[in-house]
PDB file as gemmi writes it, atoms N, CA and C in Angstrom:
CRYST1    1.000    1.000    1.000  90.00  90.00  90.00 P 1                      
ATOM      1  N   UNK A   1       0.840  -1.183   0.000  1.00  0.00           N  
ATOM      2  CA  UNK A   1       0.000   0.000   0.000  1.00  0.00           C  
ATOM      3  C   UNK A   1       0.878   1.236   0.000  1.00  0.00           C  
ATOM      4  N   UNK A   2       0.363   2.186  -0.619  1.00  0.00           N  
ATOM      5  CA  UNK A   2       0.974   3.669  -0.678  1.00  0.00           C  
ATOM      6  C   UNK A   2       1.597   3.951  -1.758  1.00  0.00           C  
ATOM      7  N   UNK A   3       1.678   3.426  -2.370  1.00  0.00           N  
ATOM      8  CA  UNK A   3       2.084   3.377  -3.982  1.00  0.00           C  
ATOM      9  C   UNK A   3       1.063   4.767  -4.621  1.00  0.00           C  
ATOM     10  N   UNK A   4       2.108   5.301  -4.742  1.00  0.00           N  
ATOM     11  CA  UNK A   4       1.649   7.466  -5.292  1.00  0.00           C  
ATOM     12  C   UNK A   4       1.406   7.351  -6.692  1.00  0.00           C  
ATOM     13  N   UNK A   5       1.897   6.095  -7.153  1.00  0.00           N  
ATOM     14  CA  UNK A   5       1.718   5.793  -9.001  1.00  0.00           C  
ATOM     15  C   UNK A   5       0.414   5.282  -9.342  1.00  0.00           C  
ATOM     16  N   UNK A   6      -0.531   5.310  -8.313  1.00  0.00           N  
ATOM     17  CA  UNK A   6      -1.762   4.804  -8.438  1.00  0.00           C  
ATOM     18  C   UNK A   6      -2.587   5.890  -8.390  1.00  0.00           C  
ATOM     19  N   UNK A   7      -2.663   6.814  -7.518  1.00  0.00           N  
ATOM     20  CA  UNK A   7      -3.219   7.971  -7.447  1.00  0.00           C  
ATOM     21  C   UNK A   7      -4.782   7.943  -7.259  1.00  0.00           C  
ATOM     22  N   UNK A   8      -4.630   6.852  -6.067  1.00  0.00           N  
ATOM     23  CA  UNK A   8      -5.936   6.354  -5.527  1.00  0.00           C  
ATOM     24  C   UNK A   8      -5.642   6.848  -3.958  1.00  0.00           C  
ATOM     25  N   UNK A   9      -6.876   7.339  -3.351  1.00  0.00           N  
ATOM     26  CA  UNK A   9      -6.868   7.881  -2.061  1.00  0.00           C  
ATOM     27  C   UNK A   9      -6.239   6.276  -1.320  1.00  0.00           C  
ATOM     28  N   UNK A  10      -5.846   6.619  -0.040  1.00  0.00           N  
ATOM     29  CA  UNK A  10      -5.714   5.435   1.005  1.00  0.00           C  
ATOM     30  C   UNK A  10      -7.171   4.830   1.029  1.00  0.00           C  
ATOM     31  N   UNK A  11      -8.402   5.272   1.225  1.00  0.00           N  
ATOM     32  CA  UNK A  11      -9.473   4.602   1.556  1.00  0.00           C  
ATOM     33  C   UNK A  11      -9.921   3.583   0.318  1.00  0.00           C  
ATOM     34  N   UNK A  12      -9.981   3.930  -1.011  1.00  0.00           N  
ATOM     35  CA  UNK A  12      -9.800   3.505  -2.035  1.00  0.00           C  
ATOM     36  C   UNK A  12      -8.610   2.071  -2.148  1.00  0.00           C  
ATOM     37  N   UNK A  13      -7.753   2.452  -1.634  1.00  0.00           N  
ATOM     38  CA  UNK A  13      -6.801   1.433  -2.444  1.00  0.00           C  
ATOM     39  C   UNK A  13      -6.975   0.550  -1.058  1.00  0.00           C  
ATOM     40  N   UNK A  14      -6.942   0.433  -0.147  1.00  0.00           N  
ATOM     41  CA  UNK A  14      -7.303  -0.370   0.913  1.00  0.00           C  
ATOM     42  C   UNK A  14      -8.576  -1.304   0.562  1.00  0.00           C  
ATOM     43  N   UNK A  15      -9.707  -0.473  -0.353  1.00  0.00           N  
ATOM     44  CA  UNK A  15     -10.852  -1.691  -0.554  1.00  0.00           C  
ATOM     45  C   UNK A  15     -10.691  -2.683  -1.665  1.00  0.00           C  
ATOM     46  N   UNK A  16      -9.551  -1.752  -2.274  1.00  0.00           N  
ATOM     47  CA  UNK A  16      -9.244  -2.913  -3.573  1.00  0.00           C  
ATOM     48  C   UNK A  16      -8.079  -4.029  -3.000  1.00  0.00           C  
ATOM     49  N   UNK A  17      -7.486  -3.657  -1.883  1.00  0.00           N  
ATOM     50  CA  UNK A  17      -6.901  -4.700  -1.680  1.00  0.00           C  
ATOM     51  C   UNK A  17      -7.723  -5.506  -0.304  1.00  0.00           C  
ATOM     52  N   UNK A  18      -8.416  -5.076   0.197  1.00  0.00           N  
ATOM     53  CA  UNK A  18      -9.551  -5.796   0.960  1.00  0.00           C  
ATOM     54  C   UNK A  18     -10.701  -6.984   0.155  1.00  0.00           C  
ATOM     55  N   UNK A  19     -10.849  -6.400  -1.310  1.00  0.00           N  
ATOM     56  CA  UNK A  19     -11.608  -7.223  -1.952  1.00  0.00           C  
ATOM     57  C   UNK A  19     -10.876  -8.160  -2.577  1.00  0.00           C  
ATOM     58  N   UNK A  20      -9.752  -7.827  -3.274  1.00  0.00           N  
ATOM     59  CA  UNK A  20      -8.742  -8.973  -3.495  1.00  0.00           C  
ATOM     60  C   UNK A  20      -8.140  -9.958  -2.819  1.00  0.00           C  
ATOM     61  N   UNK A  21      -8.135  -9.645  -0.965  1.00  0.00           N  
ATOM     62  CA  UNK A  21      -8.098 -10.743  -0.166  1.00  0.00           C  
ATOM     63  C   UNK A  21      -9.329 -11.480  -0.256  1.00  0.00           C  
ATOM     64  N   UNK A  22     -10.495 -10.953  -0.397  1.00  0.00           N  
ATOM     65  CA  UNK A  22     -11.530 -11.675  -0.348  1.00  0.00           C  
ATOM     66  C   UNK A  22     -11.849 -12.708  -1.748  1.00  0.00           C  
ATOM     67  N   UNK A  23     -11.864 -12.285  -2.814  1.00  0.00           N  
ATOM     68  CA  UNK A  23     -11.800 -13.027  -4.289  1.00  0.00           C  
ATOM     69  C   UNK A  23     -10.838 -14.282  -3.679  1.00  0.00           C  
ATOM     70  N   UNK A  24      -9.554 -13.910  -3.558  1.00  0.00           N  
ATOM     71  CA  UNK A  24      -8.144 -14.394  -3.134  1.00  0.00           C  
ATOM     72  C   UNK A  24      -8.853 -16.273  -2.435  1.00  0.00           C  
ATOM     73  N   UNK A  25      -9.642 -15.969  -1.265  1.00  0.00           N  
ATOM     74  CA  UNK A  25     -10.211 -16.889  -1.041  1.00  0.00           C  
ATOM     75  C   UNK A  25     -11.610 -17.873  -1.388  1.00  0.00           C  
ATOM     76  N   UNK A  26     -11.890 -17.203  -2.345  1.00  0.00           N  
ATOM     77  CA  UNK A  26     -12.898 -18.206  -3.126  1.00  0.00           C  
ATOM     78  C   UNK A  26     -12.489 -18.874  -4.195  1.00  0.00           C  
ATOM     79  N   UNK A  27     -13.354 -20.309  -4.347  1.00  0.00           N  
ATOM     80  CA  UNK A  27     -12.929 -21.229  -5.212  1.00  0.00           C  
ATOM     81  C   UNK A  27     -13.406 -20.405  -6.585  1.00  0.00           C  
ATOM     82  N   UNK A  28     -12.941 -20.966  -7.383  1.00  0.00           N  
ATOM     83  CA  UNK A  28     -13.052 -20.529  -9.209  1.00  0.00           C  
ATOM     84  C   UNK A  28     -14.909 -21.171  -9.178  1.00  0.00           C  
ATOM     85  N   UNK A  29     -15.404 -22.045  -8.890  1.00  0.00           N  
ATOM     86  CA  UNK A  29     -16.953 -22.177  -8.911  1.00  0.00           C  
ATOM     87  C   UNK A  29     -17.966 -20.545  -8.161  1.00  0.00           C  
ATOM     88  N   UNK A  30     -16.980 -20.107  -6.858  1.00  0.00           N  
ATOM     89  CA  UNK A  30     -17.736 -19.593  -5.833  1.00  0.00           C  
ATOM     90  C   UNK A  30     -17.464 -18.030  -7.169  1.00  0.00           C  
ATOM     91  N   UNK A  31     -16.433 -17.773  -7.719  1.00  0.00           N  
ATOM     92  CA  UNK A  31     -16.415 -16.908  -8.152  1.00  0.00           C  
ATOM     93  C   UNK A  31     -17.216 -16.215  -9.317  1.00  0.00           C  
ATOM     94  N   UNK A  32     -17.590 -17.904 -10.420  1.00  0.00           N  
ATOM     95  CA  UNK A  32     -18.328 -17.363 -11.632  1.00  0.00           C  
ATOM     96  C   UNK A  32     -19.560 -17.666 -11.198  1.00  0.00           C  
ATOM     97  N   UNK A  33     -20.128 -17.894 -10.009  1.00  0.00           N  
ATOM     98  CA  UNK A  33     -21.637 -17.505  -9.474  1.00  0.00           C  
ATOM     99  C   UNK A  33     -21.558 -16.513  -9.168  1.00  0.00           C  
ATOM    100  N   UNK A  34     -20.794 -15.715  -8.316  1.00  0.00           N  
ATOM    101  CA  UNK A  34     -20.807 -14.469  -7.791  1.00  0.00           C  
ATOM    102  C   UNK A  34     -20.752 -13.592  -9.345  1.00  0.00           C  
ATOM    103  N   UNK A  35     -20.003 -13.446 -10.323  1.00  0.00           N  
ATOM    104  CA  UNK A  35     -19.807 -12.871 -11.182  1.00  0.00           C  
ATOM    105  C   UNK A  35     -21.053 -13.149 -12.248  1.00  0.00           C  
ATOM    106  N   UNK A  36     -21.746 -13.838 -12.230  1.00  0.00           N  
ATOM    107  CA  UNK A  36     -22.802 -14.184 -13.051  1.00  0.00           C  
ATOM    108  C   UNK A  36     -23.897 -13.144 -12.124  1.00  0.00           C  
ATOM    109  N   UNK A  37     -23.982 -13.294 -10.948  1.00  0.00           N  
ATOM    110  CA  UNK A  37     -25.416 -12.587 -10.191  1.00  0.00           C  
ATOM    111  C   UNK A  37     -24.979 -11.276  -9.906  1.00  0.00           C  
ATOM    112  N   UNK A  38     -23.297 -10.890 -10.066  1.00  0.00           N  
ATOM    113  CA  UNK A  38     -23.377  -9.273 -10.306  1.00  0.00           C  
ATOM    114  C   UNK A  38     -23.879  -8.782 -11.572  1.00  0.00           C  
ATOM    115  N   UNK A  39     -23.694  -9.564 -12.322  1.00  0.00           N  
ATOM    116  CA  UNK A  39     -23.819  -8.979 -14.134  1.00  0.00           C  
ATOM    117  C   UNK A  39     -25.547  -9.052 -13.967  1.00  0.00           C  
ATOM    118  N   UNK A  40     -26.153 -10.110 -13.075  1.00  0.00           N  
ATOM    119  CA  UNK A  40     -27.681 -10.082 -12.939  1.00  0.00           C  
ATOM    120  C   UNK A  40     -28.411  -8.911 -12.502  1.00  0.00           C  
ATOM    121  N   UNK A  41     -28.090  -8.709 -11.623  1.00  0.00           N  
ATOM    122  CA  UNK A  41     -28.240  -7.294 -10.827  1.00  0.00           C  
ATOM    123  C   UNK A  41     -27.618  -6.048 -11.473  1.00  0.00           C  
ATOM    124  N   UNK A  42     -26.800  -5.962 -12.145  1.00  0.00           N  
ATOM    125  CA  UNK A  42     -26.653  -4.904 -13.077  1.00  0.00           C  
ATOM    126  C   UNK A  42     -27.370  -4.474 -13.885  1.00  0.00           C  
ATOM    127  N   UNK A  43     -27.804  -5.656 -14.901  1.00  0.00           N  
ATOM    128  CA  UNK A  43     -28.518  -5.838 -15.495  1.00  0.00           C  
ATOM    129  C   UNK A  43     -30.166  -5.382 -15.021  1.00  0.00           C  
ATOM    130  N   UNK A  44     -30.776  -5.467 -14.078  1.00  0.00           N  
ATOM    131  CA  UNK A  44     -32.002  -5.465 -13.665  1.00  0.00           C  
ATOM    132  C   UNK A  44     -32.250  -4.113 -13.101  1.00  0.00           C  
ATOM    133  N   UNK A  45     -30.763  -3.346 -12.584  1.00  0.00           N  
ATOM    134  CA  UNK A  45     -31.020  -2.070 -11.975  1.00  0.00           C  
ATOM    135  C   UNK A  45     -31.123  -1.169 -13.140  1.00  0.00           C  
ATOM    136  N   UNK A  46     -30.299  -1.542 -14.167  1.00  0.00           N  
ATOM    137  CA  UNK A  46     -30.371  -1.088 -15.424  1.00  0.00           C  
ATOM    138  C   UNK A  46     -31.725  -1.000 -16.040  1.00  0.00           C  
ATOM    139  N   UNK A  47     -32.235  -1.676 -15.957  1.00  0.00           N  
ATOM    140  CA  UNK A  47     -33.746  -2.115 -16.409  1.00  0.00           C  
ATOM    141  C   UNK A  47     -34.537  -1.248 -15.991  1.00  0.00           C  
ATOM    142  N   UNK A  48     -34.675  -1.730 -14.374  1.00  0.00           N  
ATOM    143  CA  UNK A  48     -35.478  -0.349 -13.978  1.00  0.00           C  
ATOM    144  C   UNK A  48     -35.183   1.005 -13.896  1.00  0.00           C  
ATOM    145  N   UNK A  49     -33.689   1.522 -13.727  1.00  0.00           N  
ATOM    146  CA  UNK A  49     -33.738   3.061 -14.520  1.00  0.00           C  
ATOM    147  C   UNK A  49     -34.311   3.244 -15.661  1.00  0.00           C  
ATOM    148  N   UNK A  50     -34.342   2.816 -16.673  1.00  0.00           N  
ATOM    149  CA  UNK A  50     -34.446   2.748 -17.965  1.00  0.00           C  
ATOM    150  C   UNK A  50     -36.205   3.041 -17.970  1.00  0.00           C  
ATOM    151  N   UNK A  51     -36.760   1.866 -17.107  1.00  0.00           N  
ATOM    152  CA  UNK A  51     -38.488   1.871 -17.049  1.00  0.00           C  
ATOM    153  C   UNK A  51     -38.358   3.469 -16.216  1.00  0.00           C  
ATOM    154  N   UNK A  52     -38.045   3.697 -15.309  1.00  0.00           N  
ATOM    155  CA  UNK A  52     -38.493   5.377 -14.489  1.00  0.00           C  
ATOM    156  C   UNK A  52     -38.528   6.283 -15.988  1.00  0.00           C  
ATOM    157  N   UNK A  53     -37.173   6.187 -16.587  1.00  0.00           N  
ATOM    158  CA  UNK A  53     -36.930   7.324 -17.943  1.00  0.00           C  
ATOM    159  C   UNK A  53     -38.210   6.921 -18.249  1.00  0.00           C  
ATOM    160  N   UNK A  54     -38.437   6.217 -18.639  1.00  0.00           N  
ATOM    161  CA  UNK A  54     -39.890   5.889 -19.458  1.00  0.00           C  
ATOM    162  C   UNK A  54     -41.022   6.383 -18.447  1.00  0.00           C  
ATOM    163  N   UNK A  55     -41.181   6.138 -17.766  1.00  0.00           N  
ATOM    164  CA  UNK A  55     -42.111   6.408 -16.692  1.00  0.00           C  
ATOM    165  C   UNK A  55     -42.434   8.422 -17.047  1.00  0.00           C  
ATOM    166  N   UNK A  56     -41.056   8.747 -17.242  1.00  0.00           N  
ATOM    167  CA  UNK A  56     -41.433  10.470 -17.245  1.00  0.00           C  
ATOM    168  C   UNK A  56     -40.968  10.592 -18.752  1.00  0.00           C  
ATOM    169  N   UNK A  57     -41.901  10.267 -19.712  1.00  0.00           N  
ATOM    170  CA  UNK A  57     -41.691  10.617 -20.749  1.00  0.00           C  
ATOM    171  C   UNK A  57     -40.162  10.426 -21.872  1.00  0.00           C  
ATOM    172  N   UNK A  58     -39.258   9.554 -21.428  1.00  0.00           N  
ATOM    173  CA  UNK A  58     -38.062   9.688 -22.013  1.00  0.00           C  
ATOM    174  C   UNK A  58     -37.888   8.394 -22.458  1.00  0.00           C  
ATOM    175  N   UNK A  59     -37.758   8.059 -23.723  1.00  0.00           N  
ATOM    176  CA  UNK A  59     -38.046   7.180 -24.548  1.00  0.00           C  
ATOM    177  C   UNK A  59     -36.313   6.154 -24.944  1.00  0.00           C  
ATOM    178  N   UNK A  60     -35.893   5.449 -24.019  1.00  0.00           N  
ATOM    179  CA  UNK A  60     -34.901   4.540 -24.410  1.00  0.00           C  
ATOM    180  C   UNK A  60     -34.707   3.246 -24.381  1.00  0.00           C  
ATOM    181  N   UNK A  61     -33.725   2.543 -25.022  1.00  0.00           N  
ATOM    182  CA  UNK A  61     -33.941   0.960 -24.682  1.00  0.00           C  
ATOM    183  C   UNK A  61     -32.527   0.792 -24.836  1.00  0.00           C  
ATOM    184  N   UNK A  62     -32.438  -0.689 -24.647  1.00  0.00           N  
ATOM    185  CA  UNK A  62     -31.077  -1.040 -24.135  1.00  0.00           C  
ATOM    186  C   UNK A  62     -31.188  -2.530 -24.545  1.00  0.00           C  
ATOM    187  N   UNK A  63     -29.968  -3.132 -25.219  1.00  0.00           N  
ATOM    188  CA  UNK A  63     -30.197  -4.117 -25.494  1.00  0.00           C  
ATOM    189  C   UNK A  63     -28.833  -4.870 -24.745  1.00  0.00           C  
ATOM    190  N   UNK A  64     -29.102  -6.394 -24.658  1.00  0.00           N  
ATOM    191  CA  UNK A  64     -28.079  -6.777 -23.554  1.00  0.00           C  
ATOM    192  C   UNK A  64     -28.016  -8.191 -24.079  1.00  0.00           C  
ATOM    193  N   UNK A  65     -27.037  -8.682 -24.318  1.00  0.00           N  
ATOM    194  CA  UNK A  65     -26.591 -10.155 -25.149  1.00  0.00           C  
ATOM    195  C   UNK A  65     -25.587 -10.714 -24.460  1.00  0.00           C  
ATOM    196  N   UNK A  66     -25.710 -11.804 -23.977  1.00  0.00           N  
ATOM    197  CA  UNK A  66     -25.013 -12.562 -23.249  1.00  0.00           C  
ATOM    198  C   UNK A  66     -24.434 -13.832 -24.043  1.00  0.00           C  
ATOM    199  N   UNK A  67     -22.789 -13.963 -24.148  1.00  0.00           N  
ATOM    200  CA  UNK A  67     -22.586 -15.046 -24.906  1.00  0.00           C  
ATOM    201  C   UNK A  67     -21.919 -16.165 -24.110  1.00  0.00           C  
ATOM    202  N   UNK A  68     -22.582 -17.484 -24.247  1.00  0.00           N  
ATOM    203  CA  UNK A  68     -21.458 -18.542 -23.102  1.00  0.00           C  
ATOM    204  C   UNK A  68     -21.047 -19.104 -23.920  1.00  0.00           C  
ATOM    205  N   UNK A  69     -19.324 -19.857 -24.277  1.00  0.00           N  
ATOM    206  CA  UNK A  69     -18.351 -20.538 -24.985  1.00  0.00           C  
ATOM    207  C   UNK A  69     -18.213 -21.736 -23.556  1.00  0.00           C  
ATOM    208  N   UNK A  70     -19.336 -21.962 -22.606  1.00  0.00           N  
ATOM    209  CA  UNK A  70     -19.380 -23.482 -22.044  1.00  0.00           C  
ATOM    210  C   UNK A  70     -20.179 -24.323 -22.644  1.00  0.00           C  
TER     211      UNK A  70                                                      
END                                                                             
């Protein structure tokens, strides 16, 4: 930590290396569930901003394609 070539506050670079201990200890299964239900939830918060715009008159869409090579 403290590395000035990053030019990330202390509070900042402490969570990236707080979350990297944490990744650090999950199995490769625990990880592409977790990474599948963030992209889910992205996806869905996305959604509903998108419905509010609509809700007050503002007309957009969003299209979202998911490709699996399993």
């Amino acid at each position: 930590m403290g590395d000035s070539s990053t030019n990330l506050s202390a509070d900042n670079e402490f969570s990236i290396h707080a979350a990297a201990y944490a990744v650090k200890r999950l199995s490769r299964d625990e990880l592409e569930e977790n990474f599948v239900d963030m992209l889910h939830q992205k996806f869905v918060e996305r959604q509903i901003f998108l419905q509010i715009l609509k809700d007050h008159g503002i007309d957009a869409d969003l299209s979202y394609s998911f490709a699996s090579n399993i």
